[in-house]
C-alpha positions in Angstrom: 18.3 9.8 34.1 19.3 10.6 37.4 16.7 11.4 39.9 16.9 14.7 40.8 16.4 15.1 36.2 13.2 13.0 36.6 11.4 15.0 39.5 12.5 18.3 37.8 10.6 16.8 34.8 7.7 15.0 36.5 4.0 15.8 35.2 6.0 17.0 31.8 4.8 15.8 28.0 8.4 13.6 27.4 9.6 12.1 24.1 12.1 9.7 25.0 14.0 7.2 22.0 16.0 4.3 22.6 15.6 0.6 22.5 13.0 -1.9 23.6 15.4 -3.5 26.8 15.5 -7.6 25.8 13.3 -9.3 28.2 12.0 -6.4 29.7 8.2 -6.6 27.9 5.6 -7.6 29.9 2.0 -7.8 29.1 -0.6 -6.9 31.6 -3.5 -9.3 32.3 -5.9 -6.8 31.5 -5.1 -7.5 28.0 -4.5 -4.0 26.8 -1.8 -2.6 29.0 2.1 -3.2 28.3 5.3 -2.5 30.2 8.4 -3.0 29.1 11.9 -0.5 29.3 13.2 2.0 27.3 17.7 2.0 27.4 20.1 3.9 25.9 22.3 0.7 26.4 23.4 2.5 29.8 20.4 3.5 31.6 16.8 1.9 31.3 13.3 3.9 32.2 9.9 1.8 32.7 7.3 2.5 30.1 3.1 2.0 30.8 1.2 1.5 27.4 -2.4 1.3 26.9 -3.4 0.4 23.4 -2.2 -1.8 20.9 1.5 -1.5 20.0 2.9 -1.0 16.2 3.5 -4.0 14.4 7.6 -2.9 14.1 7.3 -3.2 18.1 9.9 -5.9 19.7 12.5 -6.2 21.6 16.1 -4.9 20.3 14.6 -2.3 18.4 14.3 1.0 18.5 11.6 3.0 19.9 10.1 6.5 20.3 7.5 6.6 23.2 5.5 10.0 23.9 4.0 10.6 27.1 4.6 11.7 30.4 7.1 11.5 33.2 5.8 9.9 36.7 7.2 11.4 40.0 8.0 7.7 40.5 10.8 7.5 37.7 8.5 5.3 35.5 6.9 6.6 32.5 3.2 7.1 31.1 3.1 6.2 27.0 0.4 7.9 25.3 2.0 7.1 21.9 4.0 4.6 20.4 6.4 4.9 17.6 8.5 1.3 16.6 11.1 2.2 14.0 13.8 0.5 12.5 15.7 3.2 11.4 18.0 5.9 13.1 16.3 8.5 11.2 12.9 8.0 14.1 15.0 7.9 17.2 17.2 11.0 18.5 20.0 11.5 17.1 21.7 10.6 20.6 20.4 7.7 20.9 21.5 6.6 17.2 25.4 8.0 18.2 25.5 6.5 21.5 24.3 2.9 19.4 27.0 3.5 16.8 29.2 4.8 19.7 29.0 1.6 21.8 28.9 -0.9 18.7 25.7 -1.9 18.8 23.8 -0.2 15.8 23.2 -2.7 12.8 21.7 -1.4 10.0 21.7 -4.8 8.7 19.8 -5.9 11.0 17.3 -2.9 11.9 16.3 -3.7 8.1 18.0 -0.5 6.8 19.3 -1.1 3.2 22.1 1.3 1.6 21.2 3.5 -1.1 21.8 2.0 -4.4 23.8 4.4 -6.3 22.2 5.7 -10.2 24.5 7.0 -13.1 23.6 10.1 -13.8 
């Protein structure tokens, strides 16, 4: 997000999707706070949580965080969504994944359809 998009949106309720950045969560010493980065594998935005995280939460996977914009660039989670399917996370996200080779339904733990005879 460039910076002239993030003052325009700055103080704004945001949903942003993407993936947790590897090695980018970082939990606060006040036991309750996390920070880690949001990337659409080409640009990464800092996220503040407060709360406890969803159990699907971890690095590599996808996320949906809710909140709002800081005039610093970084971002304020209210809510935390972990999924581990492309149905949860904009569909931009998901093409830019597929796009770039890195979506793995194997490994996000989605399973094909099974096909039924009629």
């Amino acid at each position: 997000m460039s910076r002239s998009a993030r003052c325009s949106w700055a103080g704004h309720a945001v949903r942003l999707g993407g993936l947790v950045e590897q090695g980018s969560v970082v939990k606060e010493s006040d036991g309750i706070t996390t920070r880690f980065r949001v990337t659409d594998l080409k640009k990464s935005l800092l996220v503040a949580y407060k709360g406890v995280l969803p159990d699907l939460f971890r690095e590599g996977q996808g996320v949906v965080v809710e909140g709002t914009l800081l005039a610093d660039g970084s971002f304020h989670a209210n809510e935390v969504l972990a999924k581990h399917d492309e149905k949860y996370m904009p569909p931009e996200v998901a093409k830019a994944l597929k796009a770039n080779g890195e979506w793995r339904p194997e490994a996000q733990g989605q399973q094909q359809p099974a096909s039924s005879s009629p």
